[in-house]
C-alpha positions in Angstrom: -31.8 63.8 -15.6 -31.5 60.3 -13.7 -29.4 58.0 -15.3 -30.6 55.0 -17.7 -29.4 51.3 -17.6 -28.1 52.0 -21.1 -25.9 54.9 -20.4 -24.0 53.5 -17.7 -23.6 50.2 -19.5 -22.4 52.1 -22.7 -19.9 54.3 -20.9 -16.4 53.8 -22.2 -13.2 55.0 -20.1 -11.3 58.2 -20.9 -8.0 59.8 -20.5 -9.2 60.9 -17.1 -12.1 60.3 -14.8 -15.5 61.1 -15.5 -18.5 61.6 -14.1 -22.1 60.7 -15.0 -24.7 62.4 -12.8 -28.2 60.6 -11.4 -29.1 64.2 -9.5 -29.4 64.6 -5.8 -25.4 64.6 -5.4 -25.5 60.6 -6.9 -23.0 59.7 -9.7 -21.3 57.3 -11.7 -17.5 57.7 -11.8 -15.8 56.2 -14.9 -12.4 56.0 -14.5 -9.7 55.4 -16.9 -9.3 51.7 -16.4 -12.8 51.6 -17.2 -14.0 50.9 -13.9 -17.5 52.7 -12.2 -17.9 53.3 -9.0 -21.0 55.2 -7.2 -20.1 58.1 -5.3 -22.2 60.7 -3.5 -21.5 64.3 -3.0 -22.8 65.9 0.0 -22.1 68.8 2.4 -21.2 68.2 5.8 -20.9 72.0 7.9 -20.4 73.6 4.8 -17.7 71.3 3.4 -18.0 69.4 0.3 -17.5 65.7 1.0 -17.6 62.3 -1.3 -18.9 58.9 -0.6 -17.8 55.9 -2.2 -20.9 53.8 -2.6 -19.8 50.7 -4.2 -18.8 49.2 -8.0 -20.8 49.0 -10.5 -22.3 46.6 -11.2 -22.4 44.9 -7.5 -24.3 47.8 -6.4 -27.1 48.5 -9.4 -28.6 52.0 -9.9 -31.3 51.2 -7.5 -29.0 50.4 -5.0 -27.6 53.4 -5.3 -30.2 55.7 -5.1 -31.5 54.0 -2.3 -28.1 54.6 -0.6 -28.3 58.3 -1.3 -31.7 58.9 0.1 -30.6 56.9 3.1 -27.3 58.5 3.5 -28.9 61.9 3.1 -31.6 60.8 6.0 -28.2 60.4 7.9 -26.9 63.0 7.6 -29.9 65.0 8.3 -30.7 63.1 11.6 -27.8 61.9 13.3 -23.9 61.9 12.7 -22.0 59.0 13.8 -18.4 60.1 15.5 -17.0 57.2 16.3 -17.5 53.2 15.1 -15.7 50.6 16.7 -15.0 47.1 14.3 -14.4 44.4 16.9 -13.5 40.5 16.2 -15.7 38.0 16.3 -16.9 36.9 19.8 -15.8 39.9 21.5 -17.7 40.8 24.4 -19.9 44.1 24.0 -18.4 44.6 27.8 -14.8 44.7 26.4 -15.5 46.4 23.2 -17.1 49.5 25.5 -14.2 49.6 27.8 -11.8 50.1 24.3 -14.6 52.6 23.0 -14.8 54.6 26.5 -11.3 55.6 26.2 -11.4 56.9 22.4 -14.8 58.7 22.9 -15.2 62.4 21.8 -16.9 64.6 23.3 -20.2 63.7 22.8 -23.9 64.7 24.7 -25.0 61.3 24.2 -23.8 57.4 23.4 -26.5 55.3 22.0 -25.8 51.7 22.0 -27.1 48.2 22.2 -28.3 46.0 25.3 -25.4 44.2 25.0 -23.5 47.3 26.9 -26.0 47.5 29.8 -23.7 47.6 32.3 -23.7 49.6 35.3 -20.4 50.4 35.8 -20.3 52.1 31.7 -23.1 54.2 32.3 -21.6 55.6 35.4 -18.4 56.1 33.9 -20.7 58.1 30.9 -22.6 59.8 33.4 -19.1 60.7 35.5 -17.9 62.4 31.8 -21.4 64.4 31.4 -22.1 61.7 28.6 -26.4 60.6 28.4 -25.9 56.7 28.0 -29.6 56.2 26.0 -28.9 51.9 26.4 -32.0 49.7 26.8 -31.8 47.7 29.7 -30.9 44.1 29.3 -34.1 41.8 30.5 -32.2 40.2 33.1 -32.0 43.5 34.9 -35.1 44.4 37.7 -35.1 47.7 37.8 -35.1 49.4 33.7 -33.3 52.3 33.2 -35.0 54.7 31.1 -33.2 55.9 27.4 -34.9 57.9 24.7 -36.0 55.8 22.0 -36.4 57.9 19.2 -32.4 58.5 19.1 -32.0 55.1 19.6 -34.6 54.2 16.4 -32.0 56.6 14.5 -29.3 54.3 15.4 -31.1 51.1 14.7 -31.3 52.9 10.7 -28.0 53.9 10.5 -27.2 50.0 11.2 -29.3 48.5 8.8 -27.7 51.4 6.1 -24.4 50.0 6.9 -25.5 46.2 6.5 -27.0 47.1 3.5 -24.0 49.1 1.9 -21.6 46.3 3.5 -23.8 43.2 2.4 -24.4 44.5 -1.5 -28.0 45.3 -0.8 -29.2 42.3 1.4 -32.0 42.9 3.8 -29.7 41.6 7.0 -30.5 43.8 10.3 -29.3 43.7 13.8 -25.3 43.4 12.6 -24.3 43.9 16.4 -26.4 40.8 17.5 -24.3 39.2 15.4 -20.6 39.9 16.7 -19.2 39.3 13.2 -15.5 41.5 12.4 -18.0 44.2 11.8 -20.2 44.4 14.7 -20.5 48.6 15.7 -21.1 50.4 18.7 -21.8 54.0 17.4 -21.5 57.3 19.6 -23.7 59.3 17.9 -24.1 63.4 17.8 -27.6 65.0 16.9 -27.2 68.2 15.0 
């Protein structure tokens, strides 16, 4: 049974933690200090796995269940392996060249215009990596990508700008070269 506004504002800190379930692997941990915090249980090839979402109350209940049906699209669609955090005003050029060298093994890298660059997607095609990159505007001849993986990517973007920014409708976080600007490699299951 989904959790009311009552019940999580009544909740009163125990000897140990505590949980209060919303259903669909959403719930409320209480913790003996008395703080709540939303975490999500999921499965990840076969494992059990937990997701802090956030305080409460900085992220609400419907905060939170809108992270958990977002998250879950995640995890059912695509699975980030790696996510580089670079400095402000840090060229997408350099932040690829750090990212090429800690890159799994992957079948494809989706990333922004910003890493158009013809010497990256050789280096990706010299690994057996599928660079799916929309080509910058300045370039004459467009390389093709597949844009339904890179649709995916754009959502797992806005999932983390939402989750980072408390619930605020900010997109495009790598336009925006702030300390948390990502390029994903992403892995389809």
């Amino acid at each position: 049974m989904p959790l009311t506004d009552t019940q999580i504002r009544k909740a009163k800190p125990a000897d140990r933690l505590y949980r209060l379930t919303d259903g669909g692997g959403l719930f409320l941990a209480v913790t003996p200090a008395g703080g709540k915090i939303w975490r999500l249980r999921y499965e990840i090839e076969g494992k059990e796995e937990t997701l802090v979402l956030g305080p409460y109350p900085d992220i609400g209940r419907q905060e939170a269940r809108e992270a958990r049906v977002a998250q879950k699209r995640l995890l059912r669609e695509v699975r980030p392996v790696v996510m580089l955090l670079t400095e402000g005003q840090m060229s997408d050029d350099k932040g690829a060249r750090i990212l090429f060298q800690a890159l799994p093994r992957v079948r494809v890298l989706i990333a922004d215009k910003g890493y158009d660059s013809a010497w990256f997607r050789k280096d990706l095609e010299a690994e057996g990596i599928m660079p799916c990159i929309p080509s910058s505007k300045s370039r004459r001849q467009p390389y093709p990508y597949d844009r339904t993986p890179y649709r995916q990517r754009h959502q797992v973007e806005n999932l983390f700008a939402k989750l980072k920014d408390g619930g605020a409708s900010r997109h495009a976080t790598t336009d925006a070269h702030t300390p948390s600007s990502p390029l994903s490699a992403s892995q389809q299951p």
